[in-house]
Biopython code that builds the backbone (N, CA, C, O; Angstrom):
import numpy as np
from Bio.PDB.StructureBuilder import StructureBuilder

atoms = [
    (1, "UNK", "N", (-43.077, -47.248, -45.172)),
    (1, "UNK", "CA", (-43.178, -47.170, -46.612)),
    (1, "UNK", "C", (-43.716, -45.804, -46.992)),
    (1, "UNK", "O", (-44.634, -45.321, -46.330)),
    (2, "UNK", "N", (-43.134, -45.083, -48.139)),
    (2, "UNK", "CA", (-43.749, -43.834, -48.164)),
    (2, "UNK", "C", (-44.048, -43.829, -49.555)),
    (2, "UNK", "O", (-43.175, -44.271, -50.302)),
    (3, "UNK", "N", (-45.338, -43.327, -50.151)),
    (3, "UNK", "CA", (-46.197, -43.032, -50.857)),
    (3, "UNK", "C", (-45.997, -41.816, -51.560)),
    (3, "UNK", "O", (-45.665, -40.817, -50.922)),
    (4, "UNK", "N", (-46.154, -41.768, -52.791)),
    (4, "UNK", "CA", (-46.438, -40.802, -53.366)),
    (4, "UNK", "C", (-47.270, -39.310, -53.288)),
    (4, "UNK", "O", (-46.946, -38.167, -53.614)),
    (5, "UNK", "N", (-48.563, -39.928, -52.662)),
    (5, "UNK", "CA", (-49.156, -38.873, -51.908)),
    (5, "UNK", "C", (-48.343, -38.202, -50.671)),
    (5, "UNK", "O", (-48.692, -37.052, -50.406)),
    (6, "UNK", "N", (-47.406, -38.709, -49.955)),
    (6, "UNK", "CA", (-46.827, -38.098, -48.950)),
    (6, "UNK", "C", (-45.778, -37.254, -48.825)),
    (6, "UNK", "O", (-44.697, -37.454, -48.272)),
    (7, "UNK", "N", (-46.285, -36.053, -49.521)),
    (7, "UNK", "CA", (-46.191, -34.637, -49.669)),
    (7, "UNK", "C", (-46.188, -33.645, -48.800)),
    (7, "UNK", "O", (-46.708, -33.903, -47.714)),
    (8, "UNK", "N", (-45.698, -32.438, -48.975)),
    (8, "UNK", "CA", (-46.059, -31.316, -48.030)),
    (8, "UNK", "C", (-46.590, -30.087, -49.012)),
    (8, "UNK", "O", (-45.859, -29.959, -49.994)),
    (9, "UNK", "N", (-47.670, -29.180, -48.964)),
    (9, "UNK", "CA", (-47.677, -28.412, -50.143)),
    (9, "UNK", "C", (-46.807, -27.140, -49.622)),
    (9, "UNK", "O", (-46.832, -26.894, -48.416)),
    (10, "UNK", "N", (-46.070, -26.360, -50.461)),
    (10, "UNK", "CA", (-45.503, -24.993, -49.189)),
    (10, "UNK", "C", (-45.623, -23.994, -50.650)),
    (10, "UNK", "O", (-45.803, -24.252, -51.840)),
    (11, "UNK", "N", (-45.412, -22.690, -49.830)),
    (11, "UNK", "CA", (-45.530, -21.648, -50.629)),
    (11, "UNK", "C", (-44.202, -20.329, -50.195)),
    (11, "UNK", "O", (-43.905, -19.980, -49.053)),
    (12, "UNK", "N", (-43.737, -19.927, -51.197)),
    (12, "UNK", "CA", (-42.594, -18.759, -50.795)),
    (12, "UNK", "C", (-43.268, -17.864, -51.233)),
    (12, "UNK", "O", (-44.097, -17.955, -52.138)),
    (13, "UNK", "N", (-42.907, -16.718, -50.497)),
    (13, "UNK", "CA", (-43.499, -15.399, -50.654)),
    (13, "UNK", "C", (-42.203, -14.027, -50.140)),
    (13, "UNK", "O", (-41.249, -14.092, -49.365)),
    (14, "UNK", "N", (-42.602, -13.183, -50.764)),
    (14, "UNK", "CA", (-42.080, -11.951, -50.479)),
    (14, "UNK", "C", (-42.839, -10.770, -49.579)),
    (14, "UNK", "O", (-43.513, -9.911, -50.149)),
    (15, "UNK", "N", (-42.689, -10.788, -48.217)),
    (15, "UNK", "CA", (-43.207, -9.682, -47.645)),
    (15, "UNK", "C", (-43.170, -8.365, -48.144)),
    (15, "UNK", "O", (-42.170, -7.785, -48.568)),
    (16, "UNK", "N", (-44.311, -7.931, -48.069)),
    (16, "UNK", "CA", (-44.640, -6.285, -48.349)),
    (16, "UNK", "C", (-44.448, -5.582, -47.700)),
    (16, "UNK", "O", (-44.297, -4.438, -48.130)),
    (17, "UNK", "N", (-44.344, -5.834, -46.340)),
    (17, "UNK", "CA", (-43.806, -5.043, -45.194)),
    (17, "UNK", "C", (-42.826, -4.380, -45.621)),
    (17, "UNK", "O", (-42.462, -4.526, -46.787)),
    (18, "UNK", "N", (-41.974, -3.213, -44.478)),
    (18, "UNK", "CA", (-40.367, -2.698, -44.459)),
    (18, "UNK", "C", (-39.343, -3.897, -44.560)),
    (18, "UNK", "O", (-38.201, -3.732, -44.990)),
    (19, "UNK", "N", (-39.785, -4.997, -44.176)),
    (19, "UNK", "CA", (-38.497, -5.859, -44.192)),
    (19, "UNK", "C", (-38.275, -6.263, -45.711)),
    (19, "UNK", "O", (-37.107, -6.252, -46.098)),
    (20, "UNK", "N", (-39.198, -6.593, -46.554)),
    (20, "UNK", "CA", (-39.186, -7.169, -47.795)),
    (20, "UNK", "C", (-38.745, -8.544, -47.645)),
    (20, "UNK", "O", (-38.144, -8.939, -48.644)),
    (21, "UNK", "N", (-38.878, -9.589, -46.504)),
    (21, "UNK", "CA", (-37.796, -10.397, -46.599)),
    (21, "UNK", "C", (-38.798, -11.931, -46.877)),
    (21, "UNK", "O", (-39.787, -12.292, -46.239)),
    (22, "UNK", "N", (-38.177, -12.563, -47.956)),
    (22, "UNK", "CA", (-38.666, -14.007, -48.588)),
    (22, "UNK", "C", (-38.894, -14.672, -47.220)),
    (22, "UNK", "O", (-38.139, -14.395, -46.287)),
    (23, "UNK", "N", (-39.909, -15.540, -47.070)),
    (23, "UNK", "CA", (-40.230, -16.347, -46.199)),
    (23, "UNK", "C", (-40.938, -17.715, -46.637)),
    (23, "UNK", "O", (-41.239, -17.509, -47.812)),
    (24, "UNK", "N", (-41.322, -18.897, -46.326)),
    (24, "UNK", "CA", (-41.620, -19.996, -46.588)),
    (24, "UNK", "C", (-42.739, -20.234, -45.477)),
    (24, "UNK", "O", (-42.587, -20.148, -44.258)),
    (25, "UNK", "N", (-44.417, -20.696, -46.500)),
    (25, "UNK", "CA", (-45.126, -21.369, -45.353)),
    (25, "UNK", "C", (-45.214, -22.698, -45.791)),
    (25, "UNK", "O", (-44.856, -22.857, -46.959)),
    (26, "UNK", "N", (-45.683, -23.955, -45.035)),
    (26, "UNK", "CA", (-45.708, -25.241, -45.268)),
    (26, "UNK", "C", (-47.282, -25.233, -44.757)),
    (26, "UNK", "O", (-47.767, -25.274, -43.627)),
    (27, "UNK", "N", (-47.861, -25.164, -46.052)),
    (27, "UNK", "CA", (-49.580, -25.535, -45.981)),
    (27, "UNK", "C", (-49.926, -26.973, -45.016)),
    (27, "UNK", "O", (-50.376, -27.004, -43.871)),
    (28, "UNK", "N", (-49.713, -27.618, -45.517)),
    (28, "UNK", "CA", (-49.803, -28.658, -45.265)),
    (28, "UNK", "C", (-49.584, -29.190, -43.829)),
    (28, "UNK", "O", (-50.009, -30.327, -43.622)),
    (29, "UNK", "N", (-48.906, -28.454, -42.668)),
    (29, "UNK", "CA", (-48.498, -28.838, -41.890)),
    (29, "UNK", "C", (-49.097, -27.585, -40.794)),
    (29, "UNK", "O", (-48.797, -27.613, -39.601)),
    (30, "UNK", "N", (-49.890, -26.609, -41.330)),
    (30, "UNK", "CA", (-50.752, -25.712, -40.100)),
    (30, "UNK", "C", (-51.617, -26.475, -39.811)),
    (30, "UNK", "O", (-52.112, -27.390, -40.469)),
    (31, "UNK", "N", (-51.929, -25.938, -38.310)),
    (31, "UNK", "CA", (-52.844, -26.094, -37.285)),
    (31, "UNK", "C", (-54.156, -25.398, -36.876)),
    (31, "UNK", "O", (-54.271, -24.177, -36.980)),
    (32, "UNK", "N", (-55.060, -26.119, -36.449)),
    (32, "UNK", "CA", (-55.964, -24.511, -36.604)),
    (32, "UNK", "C", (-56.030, -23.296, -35.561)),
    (32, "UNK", "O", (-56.912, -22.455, -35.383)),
    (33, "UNK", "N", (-54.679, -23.511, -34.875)),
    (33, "UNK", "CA", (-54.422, -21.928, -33.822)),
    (33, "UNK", "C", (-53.439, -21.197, -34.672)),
    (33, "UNK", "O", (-52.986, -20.174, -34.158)),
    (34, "UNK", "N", (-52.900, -21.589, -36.184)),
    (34, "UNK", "CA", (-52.323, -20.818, -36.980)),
    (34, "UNK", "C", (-52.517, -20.815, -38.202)),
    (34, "UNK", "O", (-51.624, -20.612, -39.026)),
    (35, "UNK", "N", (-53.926, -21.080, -38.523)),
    (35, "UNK", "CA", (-53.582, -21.249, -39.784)),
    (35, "UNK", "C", (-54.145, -20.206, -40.994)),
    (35, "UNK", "O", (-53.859, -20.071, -42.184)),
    (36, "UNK", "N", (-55.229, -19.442, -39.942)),
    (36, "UNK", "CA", (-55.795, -18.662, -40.227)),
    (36, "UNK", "C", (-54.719, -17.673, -40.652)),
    (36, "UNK", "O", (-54.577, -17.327, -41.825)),
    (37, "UNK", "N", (-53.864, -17.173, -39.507)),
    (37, "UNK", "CA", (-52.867, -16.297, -39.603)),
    (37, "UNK", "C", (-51.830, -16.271, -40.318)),
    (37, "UNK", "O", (-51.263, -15.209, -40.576)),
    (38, "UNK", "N", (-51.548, -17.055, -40.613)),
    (38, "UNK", "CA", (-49.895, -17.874, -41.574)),
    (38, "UNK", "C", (-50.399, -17.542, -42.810)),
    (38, "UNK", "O", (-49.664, -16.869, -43.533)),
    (39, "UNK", "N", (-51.990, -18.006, -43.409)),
    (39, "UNK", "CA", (-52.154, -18.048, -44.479)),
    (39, "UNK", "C", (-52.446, -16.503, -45.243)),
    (39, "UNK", "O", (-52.021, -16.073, -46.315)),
    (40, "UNK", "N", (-53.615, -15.693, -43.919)),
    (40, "UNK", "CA", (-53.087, -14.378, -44.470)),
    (40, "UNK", "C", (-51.862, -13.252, -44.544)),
    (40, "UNK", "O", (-51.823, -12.179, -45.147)),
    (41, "UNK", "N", (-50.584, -14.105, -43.446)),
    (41, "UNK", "CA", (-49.570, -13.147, -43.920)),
    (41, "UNK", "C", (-49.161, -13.377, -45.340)),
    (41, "UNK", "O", (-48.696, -12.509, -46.078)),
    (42, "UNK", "N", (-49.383, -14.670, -45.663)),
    (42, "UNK", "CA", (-48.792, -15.201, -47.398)),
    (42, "UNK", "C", (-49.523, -14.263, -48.301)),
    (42, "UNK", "O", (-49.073, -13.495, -49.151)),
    (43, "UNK", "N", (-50.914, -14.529, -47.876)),
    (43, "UNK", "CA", (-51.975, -13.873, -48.930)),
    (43, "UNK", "C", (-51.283, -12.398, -49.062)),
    (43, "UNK", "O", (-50.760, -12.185, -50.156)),
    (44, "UNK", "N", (-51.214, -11.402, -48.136)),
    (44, "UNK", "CA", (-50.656, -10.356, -48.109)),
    (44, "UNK", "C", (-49.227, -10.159, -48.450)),
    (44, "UNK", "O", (-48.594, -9.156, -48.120)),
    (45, "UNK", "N", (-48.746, -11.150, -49.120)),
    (45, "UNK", "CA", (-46.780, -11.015, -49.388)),
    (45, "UNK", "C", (-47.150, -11.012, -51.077)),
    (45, "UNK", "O", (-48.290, -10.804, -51.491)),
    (46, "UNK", "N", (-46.028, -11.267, -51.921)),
    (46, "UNK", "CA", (-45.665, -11.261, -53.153)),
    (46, "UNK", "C", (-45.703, -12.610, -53.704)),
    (46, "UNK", "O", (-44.535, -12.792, -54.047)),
    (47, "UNK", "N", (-46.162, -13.341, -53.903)),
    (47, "UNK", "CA", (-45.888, -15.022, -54.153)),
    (47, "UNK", "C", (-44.734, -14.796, -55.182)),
    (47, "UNK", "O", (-44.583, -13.992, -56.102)),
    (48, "UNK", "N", (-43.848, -15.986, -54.588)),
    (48, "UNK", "CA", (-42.819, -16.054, -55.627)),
    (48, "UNK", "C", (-42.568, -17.593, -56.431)),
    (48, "UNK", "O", (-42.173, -17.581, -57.597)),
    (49, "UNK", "N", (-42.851, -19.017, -55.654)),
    (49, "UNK", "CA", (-42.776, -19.966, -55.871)),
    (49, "UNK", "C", (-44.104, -21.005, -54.976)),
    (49, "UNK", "O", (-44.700, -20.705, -53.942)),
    (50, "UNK", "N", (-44.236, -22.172, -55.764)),
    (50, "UNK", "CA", (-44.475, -22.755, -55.048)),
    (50, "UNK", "C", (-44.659, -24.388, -54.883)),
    (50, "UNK", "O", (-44.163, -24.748, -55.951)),
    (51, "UNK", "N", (-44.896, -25.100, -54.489)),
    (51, "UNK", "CA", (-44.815, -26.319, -54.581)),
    (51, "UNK", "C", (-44.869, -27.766, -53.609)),
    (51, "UNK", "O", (-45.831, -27.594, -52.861)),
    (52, "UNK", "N", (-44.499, -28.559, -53.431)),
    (52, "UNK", "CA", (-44.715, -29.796, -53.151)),
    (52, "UNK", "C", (-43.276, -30.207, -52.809)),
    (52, "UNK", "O", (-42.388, -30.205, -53.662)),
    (53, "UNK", "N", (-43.035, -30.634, -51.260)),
    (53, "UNK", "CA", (-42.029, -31.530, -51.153)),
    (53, "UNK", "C", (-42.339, -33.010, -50.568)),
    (53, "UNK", "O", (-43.272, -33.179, -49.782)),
    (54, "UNK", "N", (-41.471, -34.111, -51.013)),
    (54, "UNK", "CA", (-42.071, -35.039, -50.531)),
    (54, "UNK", "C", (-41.145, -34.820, -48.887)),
    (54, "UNK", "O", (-40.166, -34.173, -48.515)),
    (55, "UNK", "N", (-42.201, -35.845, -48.215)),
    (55, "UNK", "CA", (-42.483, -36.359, -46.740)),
    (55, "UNK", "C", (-41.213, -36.900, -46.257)),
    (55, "UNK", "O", (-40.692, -36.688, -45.162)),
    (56, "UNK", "N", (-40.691, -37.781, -47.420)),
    (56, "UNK", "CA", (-39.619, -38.886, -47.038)),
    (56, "UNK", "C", (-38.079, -37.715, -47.656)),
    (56, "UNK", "O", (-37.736, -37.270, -48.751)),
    (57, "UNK", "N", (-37.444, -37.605, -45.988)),
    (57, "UNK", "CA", (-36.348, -37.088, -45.370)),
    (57, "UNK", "C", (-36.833, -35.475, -45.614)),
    (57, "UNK", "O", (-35.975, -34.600, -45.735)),
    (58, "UNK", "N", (-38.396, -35.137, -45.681)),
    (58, "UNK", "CA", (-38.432, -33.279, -45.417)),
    (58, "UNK", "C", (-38.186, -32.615, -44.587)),
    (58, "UNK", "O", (-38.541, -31.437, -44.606)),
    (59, "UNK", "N", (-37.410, -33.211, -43.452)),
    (59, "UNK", "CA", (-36.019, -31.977, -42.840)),
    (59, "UNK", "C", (-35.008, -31.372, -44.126)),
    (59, "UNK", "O", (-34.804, -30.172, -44.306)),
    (60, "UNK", "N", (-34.490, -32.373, -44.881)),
    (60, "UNK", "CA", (-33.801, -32.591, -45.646)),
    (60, "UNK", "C", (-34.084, -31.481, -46.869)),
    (60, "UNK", "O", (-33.209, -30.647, -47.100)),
    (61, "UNK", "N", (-35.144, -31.486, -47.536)),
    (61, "UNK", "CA", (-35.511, -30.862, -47.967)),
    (61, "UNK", "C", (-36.255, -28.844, -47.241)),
    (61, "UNK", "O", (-36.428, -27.818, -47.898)),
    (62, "UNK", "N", (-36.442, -29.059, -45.992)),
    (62, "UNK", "CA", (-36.518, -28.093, -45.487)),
    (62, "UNK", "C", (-35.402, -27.062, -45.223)),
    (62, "UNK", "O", (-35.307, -25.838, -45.142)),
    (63, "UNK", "N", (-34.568, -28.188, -45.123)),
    (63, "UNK", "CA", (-33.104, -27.148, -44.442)),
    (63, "UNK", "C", (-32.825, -26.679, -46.775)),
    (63, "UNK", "O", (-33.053, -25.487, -46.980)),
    (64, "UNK", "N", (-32.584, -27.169, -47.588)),
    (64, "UNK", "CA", (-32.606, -26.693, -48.295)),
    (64, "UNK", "C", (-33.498, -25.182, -48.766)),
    (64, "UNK", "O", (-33.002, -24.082, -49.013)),
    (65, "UNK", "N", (-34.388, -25.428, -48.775)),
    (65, "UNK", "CA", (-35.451, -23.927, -48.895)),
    (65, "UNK", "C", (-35.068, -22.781, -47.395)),
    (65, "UNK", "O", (-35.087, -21.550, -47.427)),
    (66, "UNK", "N", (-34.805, -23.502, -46.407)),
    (66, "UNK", "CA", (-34.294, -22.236, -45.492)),
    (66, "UNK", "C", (-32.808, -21.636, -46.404)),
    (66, "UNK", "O", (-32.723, -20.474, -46.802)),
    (67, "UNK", "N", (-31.833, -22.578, -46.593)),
    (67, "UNK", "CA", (-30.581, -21.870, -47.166)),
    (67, "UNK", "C", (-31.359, -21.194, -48.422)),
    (67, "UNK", "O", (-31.483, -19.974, -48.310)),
    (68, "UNK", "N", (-31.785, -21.644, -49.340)),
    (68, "UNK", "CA", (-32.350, -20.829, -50.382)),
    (68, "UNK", "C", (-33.084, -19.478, -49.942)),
    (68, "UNK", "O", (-32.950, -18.372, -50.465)),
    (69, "UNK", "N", (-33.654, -19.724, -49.177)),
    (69, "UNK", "CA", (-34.405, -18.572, -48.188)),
    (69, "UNK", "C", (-33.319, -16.962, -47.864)),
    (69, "UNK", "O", (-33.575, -15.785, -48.122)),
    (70, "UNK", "N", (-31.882, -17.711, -47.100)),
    (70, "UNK", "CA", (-31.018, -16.983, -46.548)),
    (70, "UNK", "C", (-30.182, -16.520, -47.822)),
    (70, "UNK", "O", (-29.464, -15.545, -47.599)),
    (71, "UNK", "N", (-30.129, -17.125, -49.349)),
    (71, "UNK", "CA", (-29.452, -16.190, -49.925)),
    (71, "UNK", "C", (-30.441, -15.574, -50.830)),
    (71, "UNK", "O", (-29.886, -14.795, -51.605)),
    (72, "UNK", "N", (-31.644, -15.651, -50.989)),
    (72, "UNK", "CA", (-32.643, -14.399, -51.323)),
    (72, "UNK", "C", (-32.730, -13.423, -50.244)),
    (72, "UNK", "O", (-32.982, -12.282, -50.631)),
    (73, "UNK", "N", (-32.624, -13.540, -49.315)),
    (73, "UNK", "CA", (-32.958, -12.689, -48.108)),
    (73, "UNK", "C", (-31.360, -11.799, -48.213)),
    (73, "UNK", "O", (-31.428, -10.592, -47.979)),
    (74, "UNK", "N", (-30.364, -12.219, -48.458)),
    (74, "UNK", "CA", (-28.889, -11.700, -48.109)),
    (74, "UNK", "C", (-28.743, -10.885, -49.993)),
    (74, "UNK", "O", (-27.693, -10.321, -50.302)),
    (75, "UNK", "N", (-29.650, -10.954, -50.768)),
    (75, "UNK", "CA", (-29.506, -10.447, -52.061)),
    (75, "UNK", "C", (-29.519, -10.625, -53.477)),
    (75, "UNK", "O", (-29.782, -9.817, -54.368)),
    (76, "UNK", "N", (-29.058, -12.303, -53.545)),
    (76, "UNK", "CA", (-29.346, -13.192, -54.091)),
    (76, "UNK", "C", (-30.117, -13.394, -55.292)),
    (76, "UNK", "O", (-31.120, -14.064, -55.045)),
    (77, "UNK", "N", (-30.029, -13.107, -56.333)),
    (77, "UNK", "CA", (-31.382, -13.071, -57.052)),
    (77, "UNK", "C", (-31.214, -14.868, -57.816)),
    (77, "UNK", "O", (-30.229, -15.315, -58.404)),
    (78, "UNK", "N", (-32.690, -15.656, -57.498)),
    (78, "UNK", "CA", (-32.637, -16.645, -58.224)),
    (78, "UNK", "C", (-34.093, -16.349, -58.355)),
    (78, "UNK", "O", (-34.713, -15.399, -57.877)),
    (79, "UNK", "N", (-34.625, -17.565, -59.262)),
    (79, "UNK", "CA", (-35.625, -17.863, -60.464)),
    (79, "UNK", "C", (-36.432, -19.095, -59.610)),
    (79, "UNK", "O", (-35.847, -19.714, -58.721)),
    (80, "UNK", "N", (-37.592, -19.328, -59.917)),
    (80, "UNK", "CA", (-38.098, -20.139, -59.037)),
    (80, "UNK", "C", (-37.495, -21.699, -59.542)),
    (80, "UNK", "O", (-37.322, -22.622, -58.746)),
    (81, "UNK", "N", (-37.279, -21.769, -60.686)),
    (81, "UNK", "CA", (-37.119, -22.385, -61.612)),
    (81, "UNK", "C", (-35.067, -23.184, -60.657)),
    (81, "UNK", "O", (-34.438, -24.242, -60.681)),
    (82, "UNK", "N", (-34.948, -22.130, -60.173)),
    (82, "UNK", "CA", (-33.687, -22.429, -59.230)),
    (82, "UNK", "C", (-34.099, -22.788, -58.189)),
    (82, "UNK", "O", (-33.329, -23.672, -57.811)),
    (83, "UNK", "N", (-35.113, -22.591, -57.241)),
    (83, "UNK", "CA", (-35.527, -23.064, -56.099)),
    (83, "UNK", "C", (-36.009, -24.997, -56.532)),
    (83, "UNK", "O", (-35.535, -25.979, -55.961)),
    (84, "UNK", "N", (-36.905, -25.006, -57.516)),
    (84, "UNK", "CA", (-36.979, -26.397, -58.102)),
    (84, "UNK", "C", (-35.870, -27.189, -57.902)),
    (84, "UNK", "O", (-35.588, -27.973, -56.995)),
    (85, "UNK", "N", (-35.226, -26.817, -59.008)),
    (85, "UNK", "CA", (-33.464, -27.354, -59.536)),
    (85, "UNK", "C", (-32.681, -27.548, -58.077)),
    (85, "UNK", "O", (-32.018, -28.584, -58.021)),
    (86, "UNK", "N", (-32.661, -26.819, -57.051)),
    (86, "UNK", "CA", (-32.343, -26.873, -56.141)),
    (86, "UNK", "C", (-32.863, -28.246, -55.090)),
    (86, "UNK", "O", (-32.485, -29.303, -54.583)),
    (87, "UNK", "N", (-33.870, -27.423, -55.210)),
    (87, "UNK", "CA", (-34.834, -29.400, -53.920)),
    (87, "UNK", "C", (-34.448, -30.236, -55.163)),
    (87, "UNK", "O", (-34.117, -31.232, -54.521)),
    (88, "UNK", "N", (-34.268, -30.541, -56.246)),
    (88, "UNK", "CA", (-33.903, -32.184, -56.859)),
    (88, "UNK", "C", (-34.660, -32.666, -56.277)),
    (88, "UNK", "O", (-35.767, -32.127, -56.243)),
    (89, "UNK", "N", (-34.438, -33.904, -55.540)),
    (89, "UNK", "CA", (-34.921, -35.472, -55.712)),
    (89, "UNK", "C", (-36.443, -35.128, -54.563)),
    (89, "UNK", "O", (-37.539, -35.687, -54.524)),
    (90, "UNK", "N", (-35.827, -33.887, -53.681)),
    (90, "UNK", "CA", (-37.161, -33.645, -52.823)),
    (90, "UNK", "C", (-38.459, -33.185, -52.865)),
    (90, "UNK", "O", (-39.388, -33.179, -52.057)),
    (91, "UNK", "N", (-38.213, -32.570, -54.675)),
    (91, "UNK", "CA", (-39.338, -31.775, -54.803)),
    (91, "UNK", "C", (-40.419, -32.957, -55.357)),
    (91, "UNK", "O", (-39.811, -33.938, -55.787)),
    (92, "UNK", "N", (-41.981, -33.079, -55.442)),
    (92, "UNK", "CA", (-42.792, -33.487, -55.332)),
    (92, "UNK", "C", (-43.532, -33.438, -56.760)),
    (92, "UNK", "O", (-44.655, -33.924, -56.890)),
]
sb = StructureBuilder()
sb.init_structure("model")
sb.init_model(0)
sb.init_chain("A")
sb.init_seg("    ")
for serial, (resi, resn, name, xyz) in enumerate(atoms, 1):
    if name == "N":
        sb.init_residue(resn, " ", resi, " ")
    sb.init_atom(name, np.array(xyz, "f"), 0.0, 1.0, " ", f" {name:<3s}", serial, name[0])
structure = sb.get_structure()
């Protein structure tokens, strides 16, 4: 049975680095041999979106934000407001 609370929180960001390239962390799901690290590469990127997916089928919802991922990364310009609209029924 899955619950309302059973969420993931995640955050997209834009690296500052040479690559510039959008990346996705999933708060919710670090460890503490990474979490230290994950959280300051975010801190150090561009925040662009962020939010809540639910638990129930978040492969499902994961493989969505990677493709969203691959056409910001390939040039893509969308709105976070499109990343939302996009997860539908997964977002939280």
């Amino acid at each position: 049975m899955a619950f309302e609370s059973d969420k993931t929180m995640f955050e997209i960001y834009r690296e500052t680095t040479y690559a510039m390239e959008y990346r996705v962390v999933y708060f919710t799901e670090l460890q503490d041999h990474n979490k230290e690290h994950e959280i300051n590469r975010a801190m150090a990127g561009e925040h662009f979106c962020d939010g809540f997916i639910r638990d129930f089928e978040k492969d499902k919802a994961k493989a969505v934000i990677e493709s969203l991922l691959g056409r910001m990364n390939g040039g893509e310009s969308l709105t976070p407001e499109d990343i939302t609209r996009e997860l539908g029924e997964h977002a939280a």
